[in-house]
N, C-alpha and C positions, 0 to 999 in steps of 0.2 A: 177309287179303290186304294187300298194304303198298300203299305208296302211287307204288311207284316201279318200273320195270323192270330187270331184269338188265342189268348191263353188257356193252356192243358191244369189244373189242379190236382197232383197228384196226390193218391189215397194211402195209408199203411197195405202191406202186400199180406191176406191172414189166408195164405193158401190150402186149398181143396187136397182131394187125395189124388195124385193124376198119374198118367198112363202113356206112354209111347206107343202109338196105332203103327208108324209108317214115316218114313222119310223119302228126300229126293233129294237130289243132286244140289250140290251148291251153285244158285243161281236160278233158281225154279223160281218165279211170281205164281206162287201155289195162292187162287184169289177167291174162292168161292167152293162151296160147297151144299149139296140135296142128297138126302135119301130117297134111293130110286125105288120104284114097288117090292124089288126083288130082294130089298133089304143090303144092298152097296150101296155105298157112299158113288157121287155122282163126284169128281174136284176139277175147277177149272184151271187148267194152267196158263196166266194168260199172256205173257211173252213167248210160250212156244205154241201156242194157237193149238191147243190138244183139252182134251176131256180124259181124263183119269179115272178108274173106277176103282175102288178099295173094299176089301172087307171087312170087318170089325176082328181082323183076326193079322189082318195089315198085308195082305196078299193084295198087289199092285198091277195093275196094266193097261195100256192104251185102250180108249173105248173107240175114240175118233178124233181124228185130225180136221181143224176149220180152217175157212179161208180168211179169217179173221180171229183177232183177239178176244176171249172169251172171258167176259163180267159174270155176271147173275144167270145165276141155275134155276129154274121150274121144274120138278118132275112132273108125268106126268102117268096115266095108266100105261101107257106104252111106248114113254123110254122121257126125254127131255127136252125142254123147249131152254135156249142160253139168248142172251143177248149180247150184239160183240159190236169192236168196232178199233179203228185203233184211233186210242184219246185224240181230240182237239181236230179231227178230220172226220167231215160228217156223208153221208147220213149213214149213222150205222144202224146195222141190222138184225133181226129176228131168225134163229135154226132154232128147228127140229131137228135131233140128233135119234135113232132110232135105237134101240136095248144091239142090235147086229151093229150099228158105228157110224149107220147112213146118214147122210149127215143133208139135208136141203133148207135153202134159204127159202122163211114163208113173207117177208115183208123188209122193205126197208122204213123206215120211221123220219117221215121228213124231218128239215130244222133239228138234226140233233147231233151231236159232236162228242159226247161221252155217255152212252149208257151204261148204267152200272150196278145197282142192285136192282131186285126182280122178287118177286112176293106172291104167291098165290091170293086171289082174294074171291072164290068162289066156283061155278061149275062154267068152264072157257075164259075166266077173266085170271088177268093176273096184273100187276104195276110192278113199271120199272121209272127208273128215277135218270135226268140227266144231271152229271155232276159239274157240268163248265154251265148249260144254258141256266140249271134250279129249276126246274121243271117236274112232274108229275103226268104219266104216261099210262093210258091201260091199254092194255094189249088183249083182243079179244083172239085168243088161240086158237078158236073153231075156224071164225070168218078171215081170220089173218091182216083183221084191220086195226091200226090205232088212233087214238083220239088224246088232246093234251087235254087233263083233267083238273090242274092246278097247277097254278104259277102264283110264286109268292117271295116276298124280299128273305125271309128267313130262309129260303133252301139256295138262297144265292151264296156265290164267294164273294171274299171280301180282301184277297191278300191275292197279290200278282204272281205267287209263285205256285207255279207250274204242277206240285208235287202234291197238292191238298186236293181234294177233293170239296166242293159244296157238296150241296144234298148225295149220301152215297150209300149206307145204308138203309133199306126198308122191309118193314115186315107188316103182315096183316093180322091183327092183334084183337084181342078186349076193347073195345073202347073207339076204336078207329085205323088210321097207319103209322106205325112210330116210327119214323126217319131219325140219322145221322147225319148232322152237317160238320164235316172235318175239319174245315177252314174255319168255321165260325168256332167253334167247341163246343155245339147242342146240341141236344136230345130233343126231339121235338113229335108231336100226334099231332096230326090232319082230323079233325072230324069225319066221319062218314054219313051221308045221307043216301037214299032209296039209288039215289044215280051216281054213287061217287064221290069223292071228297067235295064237303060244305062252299069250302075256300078260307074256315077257320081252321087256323092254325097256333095250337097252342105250345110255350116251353115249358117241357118237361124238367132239363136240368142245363146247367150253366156249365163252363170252363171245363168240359168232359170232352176230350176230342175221339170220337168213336169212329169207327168201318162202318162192319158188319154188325147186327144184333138177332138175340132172339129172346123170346120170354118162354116163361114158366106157365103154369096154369092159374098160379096166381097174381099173375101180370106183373111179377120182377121181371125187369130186364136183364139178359149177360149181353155185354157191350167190348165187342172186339177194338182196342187202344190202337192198335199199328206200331207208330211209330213211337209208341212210350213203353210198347213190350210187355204188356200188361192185361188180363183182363176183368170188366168190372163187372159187378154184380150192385144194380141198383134198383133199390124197392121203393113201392111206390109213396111210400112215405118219404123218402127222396135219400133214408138216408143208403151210403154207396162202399164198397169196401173191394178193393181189386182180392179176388180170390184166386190168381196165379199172377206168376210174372217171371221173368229170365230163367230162374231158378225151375219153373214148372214145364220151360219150352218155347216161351210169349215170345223170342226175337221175332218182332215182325209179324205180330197174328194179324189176320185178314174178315175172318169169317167163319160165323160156329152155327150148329145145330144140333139138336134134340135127336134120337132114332125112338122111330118107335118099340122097337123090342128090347130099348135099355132107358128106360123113361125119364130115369133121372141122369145118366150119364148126356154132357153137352161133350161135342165134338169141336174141336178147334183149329183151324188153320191157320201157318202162318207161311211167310216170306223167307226165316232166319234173317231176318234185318237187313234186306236188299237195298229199301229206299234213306236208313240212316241206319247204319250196321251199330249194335251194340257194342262198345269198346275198340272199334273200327274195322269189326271182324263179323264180316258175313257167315252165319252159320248154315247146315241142311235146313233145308221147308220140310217141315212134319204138316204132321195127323195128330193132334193130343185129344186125350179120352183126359175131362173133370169132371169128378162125381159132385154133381151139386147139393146132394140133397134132398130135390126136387123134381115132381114132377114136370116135365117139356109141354109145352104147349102141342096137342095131338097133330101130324104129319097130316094131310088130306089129301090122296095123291085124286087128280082130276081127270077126265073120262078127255 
């Protein structure tokens, strides 16, 4: 393992029209975010171990408190499935959180030490990603069992430091799963076949250190930067252009999504630059509203 991480490429910033949703206190790891059926945002806060719920109008308030640290959101017909756990100490685990705040652990996930993003990919299925093992995970939400579905050298790390994440963003897409490996700087799709990922895994894009993503209907991807405060928009002809950055909010984005009743507006989360502060100055974790243009890749909430 070296000692250092994959290099970031950074793009011109030719920023979007954007929008202040919502903020929180300085010091929030504001890390994830779902739209729940009811039309709020679902947000994970995951060093105070809470679930946040917002409106698209920026009205804020506890939904439920965990007993662990809260990664990757699934909504679902009736209320939220989160995966949590605290980094580098395993096994962590699977909640249902219910639309009332009830909050019950359905599964722990053996052999795993950082779960972290989580992706609907059908009616009870959903994947989540480990970001220390590189692994690939479905989680069957009905039966409340998991199974490892792919293991591969690309969703591994490759730098000892502590701060990066491997495989960390995923989503269930066009074409297959498109994951984020942080430490490496790729973009990367899993194939899918009838049971689940092939075990092919192809690179999408090189020297892009991404989080979170989501895509379009027409399978662009917006690719949450983190710690470069930026975020990108890359099409699939590869080529890529950050359409916000410090100036639009980006200290420390985390994680964005699409709503259904604003098709084209992506939603975006960030940190205010907890893990490397922008000019050494931690700012509030927002909510940013960017109008992309585009239509969201449609929401599926699951039964």
């Amino acid at each position: 393992m070296s000692d250092q991480p994959a290099t970031h490429h950074p793009v011109p910033v030719k920023p979007v029209d954007h929008r202040l949703i919502a903020t929180w206190p300085v010091g929030s790891f504001v890390e994830n975010i779902a739209v729940m059926p009811d039309g709020r945002f679902a947000i994970a806060i995951h060093n105070k171990r809470e679930i946040h719920h917002v409106d698209r109008s920026g009205m804020t308030g506890l939904l439920a408190a965990l007993p662990a640290s809260p990664a990757g959101l699934v909504a679902v017909a009736d209320g939220l499935f989160a995966v949590g756990g605290d980094p580098g100490r395993g096994p962590h685990a699977v909640y249902k959180i219910g639309m009332n705040g009830s909050v019950e652990e359905r599964l722990r996930v053996p052999d795993t030490l950082f779960l972290n993003g989580f992706t609907p990919a059908g009616p009870g299925r959903a994947y989540t990603v480990d970001s220390i093992v590189g692994m690939v995970i479905e989680i069957d939400l009905i039966a409340s069992t998991s199974r490892v579905v792919l293991r591969h050298e690309l969703l591994t790390k490759i730098s000892a430091d502590p701060m990066l994440p491997g495989a960390n963003g995923i989503k269930f897409g066009k074409g297959g799963l498109f994951m984020t490996n942080t430490d490496r700087t790729l973009v990367l799709r899993a194939e899918l076949g009838a049971d689940g990922p092939t075990g092919v895994v192809y690179v999408v894009a090189q020297d892009l250190r991404g989080d979170d993503l989501a895509l379009d209907q027409d399978g662009t991807l917006y690719i949450t930067n983190h710690i470069q405060n930026t975020l990108t928009r890359l099409r699939s002809n590869g080529e890529r252009v950050a359409i916000a950055g410090p100036d639009q909010g980006m200290a420390g984005c985390t994680a964005c999504v699409f709503h259904p009743d604003d098709p084209t507006g992506l939603y975006v989360t960030t940190t205010g630059g907890m893990i490397m502060p922008l000019d050494g100055v931690v700012r509030e974790a927002k909510l940013v509203r960017l109008e992309t243009g585009a239509r969201g890749q449609p929401v599926v909430f699951q039964a």
